[in-house]
VMD Tcl script that draws the C-alpha trace (Angstrom):
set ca {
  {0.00 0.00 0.00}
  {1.79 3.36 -1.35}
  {1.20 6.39 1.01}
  {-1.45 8.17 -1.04}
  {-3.80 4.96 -0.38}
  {-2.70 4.58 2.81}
  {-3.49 8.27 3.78}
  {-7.42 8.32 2.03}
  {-7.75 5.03 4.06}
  {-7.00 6.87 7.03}
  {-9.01 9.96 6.05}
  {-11.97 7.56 5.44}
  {-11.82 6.14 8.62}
  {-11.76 9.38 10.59}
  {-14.74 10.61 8.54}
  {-16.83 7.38 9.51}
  {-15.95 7.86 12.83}
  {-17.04 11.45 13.32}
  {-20.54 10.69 11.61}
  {-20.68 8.35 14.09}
  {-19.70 10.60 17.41}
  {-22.24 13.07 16.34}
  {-24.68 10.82 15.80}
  {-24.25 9.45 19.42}
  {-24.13 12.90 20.77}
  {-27.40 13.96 19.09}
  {-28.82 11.03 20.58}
  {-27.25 11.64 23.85}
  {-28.89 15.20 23.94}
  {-32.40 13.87 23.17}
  {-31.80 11.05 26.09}
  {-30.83 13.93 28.09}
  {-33.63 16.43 27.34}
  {-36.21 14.00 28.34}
  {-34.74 12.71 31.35}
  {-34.79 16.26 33.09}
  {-38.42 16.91 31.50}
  {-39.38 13.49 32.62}
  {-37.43 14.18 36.35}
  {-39.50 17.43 36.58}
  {-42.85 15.29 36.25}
  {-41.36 12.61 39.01}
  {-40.85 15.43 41.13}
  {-44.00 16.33 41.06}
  {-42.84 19.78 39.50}
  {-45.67 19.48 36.64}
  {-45.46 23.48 35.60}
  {-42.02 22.95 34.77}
  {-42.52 19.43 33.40}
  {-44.73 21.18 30.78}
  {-42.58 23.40 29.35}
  {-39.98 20.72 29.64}
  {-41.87 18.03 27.65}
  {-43.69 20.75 25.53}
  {-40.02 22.06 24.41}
  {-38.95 18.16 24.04}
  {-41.75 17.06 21.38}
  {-41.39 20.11 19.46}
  {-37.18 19.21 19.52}
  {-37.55 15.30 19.41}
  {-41.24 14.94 17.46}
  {-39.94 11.64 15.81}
  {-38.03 10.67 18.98}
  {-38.45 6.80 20.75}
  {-39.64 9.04 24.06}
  {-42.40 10.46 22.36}
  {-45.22 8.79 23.41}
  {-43.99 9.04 26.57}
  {-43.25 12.53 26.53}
  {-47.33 12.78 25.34}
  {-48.58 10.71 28.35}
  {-46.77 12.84 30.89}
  {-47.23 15.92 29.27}
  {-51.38 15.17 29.30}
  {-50.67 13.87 33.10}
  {-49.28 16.75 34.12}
  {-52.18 18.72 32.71}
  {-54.45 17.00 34.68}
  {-52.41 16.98 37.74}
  {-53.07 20.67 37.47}
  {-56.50 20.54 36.72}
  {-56.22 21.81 33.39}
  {-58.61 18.78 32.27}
  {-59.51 20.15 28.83}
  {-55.53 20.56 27.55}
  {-55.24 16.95 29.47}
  {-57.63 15.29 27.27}
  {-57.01 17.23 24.21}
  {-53.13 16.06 24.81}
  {-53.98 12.69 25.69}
  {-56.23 12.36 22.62}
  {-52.92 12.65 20.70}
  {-51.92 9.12 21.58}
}
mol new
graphics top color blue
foreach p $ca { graphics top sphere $p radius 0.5 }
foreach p [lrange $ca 0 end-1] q [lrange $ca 1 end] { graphics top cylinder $p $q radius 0.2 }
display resetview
């Protein structure tokens, strides 16, 4: 292998492996983002939960959380007794 190939090779591999990082960190953020929104319902701090999960779906809408982000967002509606956006969120599912 003449140093040309051997340098693309090397090139190649450092691209791949970069796509990769910020793929893990994108993910990383999402998994991050919901676990705070999803600690703020657990706490019982449902206000902040809202704007939490509200801020999550709108990031993340295609996001494996999602769903769950839905169901705690409605529960924390209700928790509040704000029945009408509860079922109109829950609806969603």
């Amino acid at each position: 292998m003449n140093m040309r190939s051997l340098f693309c090779l090397c090139f190649i591999l450092s691209l791949i492996f970069s796509f990769s990082s910020l793929a893990q960190m994108k993910h990383s953020s999402e998994q991050q983002a919901f676990v705070a929104a999803s600690g703020a319902y657990q706490d019982g701090f449902y206000t902040l939960a809202i704007d939490q999960l509200t801020d999550f779906l709108a990031q993340y809408p295609n996001s494996n959380f999602a769903a769950t982000a839905s169901f705690l967002l409605g529960d924390s509606y209700f928790r509040l007794k704000k029945y009408a956006r509860s079922i109109y969120q829950l609806e969603k599912l």
